[in-house]
N, C-alpha and C positions, 0 to 999 in steps of 0.2 A: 663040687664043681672045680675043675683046676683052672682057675683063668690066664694061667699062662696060654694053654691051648683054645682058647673058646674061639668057636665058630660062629657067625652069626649067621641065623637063619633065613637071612634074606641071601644068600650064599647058593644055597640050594634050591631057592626060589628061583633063584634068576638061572640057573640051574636048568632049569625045568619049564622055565617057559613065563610060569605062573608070576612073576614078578613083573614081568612086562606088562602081562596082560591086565593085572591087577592097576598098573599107573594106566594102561588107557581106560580103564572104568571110571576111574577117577577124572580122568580128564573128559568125558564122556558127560559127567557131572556139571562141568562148567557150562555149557549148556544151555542149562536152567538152574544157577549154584544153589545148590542147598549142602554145602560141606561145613556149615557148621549152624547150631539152633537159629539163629536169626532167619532162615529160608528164604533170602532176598527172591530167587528163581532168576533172577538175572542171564542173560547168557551172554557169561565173562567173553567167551571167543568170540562175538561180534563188537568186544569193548568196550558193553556196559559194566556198570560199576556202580555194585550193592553196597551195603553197609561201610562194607572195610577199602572203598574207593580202590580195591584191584582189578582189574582186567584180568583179561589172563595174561598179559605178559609180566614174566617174574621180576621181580625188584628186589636185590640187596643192599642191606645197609651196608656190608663188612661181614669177613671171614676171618679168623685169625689162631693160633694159639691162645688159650684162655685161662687165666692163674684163676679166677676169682670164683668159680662155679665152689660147689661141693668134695671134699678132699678126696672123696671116691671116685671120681670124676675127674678129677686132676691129675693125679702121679707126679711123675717126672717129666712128662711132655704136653700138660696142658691137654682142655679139655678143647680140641678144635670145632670152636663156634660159625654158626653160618647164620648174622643174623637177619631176619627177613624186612621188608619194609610193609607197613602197615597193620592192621591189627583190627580183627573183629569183635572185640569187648572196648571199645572204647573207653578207658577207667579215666575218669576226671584227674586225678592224679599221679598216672602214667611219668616216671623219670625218664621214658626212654621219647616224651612227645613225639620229637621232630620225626623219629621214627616211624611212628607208631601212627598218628594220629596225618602229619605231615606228608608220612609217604618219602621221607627222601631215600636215596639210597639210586642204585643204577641199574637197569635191566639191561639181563643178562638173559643165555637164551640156555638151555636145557645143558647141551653139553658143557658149558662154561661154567654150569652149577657141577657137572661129575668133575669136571677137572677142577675145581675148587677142595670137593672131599680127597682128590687124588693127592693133590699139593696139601693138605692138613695130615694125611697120613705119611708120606713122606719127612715133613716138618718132627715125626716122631709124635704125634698128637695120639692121645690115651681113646678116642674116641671120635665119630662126625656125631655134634649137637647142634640139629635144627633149631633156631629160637624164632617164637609164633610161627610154628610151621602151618597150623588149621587150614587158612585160605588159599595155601599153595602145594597140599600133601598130593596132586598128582604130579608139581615138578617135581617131587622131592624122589618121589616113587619111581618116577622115570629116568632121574638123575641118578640113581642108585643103581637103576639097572646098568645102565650104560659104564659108572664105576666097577659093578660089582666083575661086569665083563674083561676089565684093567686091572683085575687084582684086587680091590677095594675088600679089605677085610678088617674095618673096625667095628664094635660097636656102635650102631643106629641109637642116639638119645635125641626121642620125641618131647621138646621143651615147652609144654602148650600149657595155658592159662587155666585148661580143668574140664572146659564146658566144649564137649565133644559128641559128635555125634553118636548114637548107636551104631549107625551102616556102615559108616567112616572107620570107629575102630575095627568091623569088623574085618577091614579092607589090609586093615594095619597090622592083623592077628600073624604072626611068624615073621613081620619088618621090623618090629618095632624090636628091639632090644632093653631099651630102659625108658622106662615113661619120668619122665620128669616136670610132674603136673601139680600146679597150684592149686589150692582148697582156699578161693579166697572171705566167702561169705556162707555164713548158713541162712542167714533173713534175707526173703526176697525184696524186700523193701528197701533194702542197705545196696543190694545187688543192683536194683534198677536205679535208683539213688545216684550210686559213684560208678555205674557202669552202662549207663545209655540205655537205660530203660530192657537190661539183660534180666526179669525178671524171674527166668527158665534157669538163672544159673545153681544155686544150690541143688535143686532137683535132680537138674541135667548130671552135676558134675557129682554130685554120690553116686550116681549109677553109675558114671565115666569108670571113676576109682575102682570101682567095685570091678568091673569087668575089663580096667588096664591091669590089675592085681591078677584076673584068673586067666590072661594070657601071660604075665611075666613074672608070674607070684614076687614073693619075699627080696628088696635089695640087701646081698650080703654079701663084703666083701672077699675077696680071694685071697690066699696066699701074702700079693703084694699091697693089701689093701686096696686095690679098687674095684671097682663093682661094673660086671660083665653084663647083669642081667637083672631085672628088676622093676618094681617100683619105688620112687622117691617121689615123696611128697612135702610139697612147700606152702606153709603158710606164714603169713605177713600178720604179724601182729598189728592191727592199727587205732587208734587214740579213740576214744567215745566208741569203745567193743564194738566196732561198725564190722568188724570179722567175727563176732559171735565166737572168740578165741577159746573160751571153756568149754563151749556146748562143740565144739569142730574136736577138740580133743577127746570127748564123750563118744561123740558118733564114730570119730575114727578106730578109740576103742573097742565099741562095739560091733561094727561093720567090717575090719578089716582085721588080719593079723596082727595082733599086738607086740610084735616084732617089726611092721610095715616102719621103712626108713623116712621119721620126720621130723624135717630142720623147721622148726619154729625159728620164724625171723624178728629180728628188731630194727631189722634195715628202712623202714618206712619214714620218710620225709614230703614233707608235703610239698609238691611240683603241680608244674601245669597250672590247673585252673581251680586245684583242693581250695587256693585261698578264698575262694567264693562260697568254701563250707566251713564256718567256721568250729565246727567240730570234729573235724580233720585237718583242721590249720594248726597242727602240731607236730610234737614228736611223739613218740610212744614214750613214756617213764620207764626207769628202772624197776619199779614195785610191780606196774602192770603188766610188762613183760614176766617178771620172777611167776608172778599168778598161772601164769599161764604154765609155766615150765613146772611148777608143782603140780596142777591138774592132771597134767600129763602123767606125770608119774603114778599119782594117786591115780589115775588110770590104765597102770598097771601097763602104759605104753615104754618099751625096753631099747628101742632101737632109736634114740632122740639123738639129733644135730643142734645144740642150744649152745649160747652166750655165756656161759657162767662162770 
C-alpha cells in the first residue's frame, strides 16, 4: 500500500450516500442506547442518561495536534486528537478522571465536531483520532460526513477501550480506518473489579479484536513510517497481573496475526480512586513489565511497540 496516496473509505461512503445514512442508524440507536455492552436502553434524545451520564448532546474535552500517541500515528504533524467527555467502562484508575468519569469538557453541536477534523487536518495533522469515541460513534459518523463533504481526507482512528459492540462495528465496517483498541483484561473478575462491574469485557473485547482485525487486517507502516490502515492494539501492563499480561499475549498470539501491531505499556499509575485497591496502589516494576515483553516474543509476536 503506498500511504502517500491512501484514500480512506469513508471517502466513498459519503460518496454514495451510505455514510450518512449509516450515522442516522446510529443515531436512531440513541433512542433506546445500547451502543455499547452495558445496554442502559436509555433514550439519550429525550436527555436521559445511562451508565456513561451522556445525553445525546456531544461533549468535548479538547482537540489538538498530539506528539504522545504511537510513532505511527504521529509523523511530522501529530496525531489530531478529539477527545470526547465521559466514558462507558468506568475504570477505577482512569488518569484521564475529570474527563472520563466527571464529564467535563463543552458541548458542541455536530457541525462544530466536522469543523474541528477540518481545522486538525489543516493544522497538517497525520490523521482525525477519536479518543472514547463508543457512546458518541453517531456524532462522529455524522460529523465525518459533513467533513468528508469539505474535503476531509485523513485517516479515521477509532481510539476505544476494546469492548464494543458487534452491530456497532458492523456499522463502522469501511469508516474506520485504524482501530486503535485496548486489550485491558482477560479475568472477568479483575474486569468488573477495576471497571464497574464490566464483567462482559474480556469476552466482548476478543471478539471486538478479532473482527476490528478482519475489517482493517495488519497495521503496517508505509514508506514514511506511518500507518494508513490497520489494527493497533494497546495493553497496560498493571501491578498484581490484574491484566492477565501473559495470558493476553498468549491469546493474542493465537487469535490474531502474529504480526498484529502491539504496544505493550508501562505507563500505568495509579489515579483516581486505585488508592482504594491496594493491589494497584502501585507502579508496575521494571522485571514485570520485562515478563511480559519476553512472553511476547516467545510468542512468536513480531510486530511489538515495547520500552526496552
Amino acid at each position: 500500500m503506498n500511504g502517500y496516496h491512501f484514500k480512506p473509505g469513508y471517502v466513498n461512503l459519503h460518496r454514495s450516500g451510505e455514510l450518512k445514512m449509516r450515522g442516522e442508524s446510529l443515531w436512531e440507536m440513541l433512542k433506546d442506547c445500547r451502543l455499547c455492552p452495558r445496554q442502559c436502553g436509555v433514550n439519550r434524545i429525550a436527555g436521559e442518561k445511562g451508565f456513561c451520564k451522556a445525553s445525546a448532546k456531544l461533549r468535548v474535552a479538547s482537540f489538538s495536534s498530539h506528539f504522545g500517541e504511537e510513532r505511527p500515528l504521529v509523523g511530522v504533524g501529530g496525531s489530531g486528537t478529539i477527545f470526547f467527555s465521559h466514558c462507558n467502562l468506568g475504570c477505577v484508575f482512569c488518569q484521564n478522571w475529570d474527563i472520563s468519569h466527571q464529564g467535563s469538557g463543552t458541548e458542541v453541536g455536530i457541525a462544530v465536531l466536522a469543523g474541528m477534523m477540518l481545522q486538525l487536518q489543516e493544522q497538517g495533522c497525520q490523521n482525525i483520532n477519536v479518543v472514547t469515541p463508543t457512546h458518541f460513534a453517531p456524532h462522529v459518523v455524522l460529523a465525518l460526513d459533513l467533513a468528508a463533504g469539505q474535503g476531509l481526507c485523513l485517516p479515521l482512528v477509532y481510539n476505544t477501550c476494546g469492548w464494543e459492540q458487534p452491530d456497532i462495528l458492523a456499522l463502522l465496517d469501511g469508516i474506520v480506518d485504524i482501530y486503535l483498541a485496548d486489550f485491558k483484561y482477560m479475568d472477568k473478575g479483575k474486569s468488573a473489579l477495576y471497571s464497574s462491574d464490566a464483567t462482559s469485557y474480556p469476552e466482548i473485547t476478543r471478539s471486538a479484536l478479532i473482527e476490528m482485525n478482519r475489517q482493517v487486517g495488519v497495521a503496517m507502516p508505509a514508506e514514511n513510517g506511518l500507518v494508513y490502515r490497520g489494527l493497533m492494539v494497546r495493553h497496560l501492563v498493571m501491578p498484581g497481573d490484574a491484566s492477565g499480561s501473559l495470558e493476553a499475549m498468549q491469546w493474542i498470539s493465537s487469535n490474531l496475526p502474529r504480526d498484529t501491531y502491539v504496544n505493550i505499556m508501562i505507563q500505568y499509575r495509579p489515579a483516581y480512586r486505585a488508592h482504594l485497591f491496594p493491589e494497584i496502589d502501585s507502579h508496575v516494576s521494571r522485571e514485570a513489565y520485562l515478563e511480559v515483553v519476553q512472553e511476547a516474543r516467545r510468542c512468536a509476536l513480531v510486530n511489538l511497540d515495547v520500552d526496552v
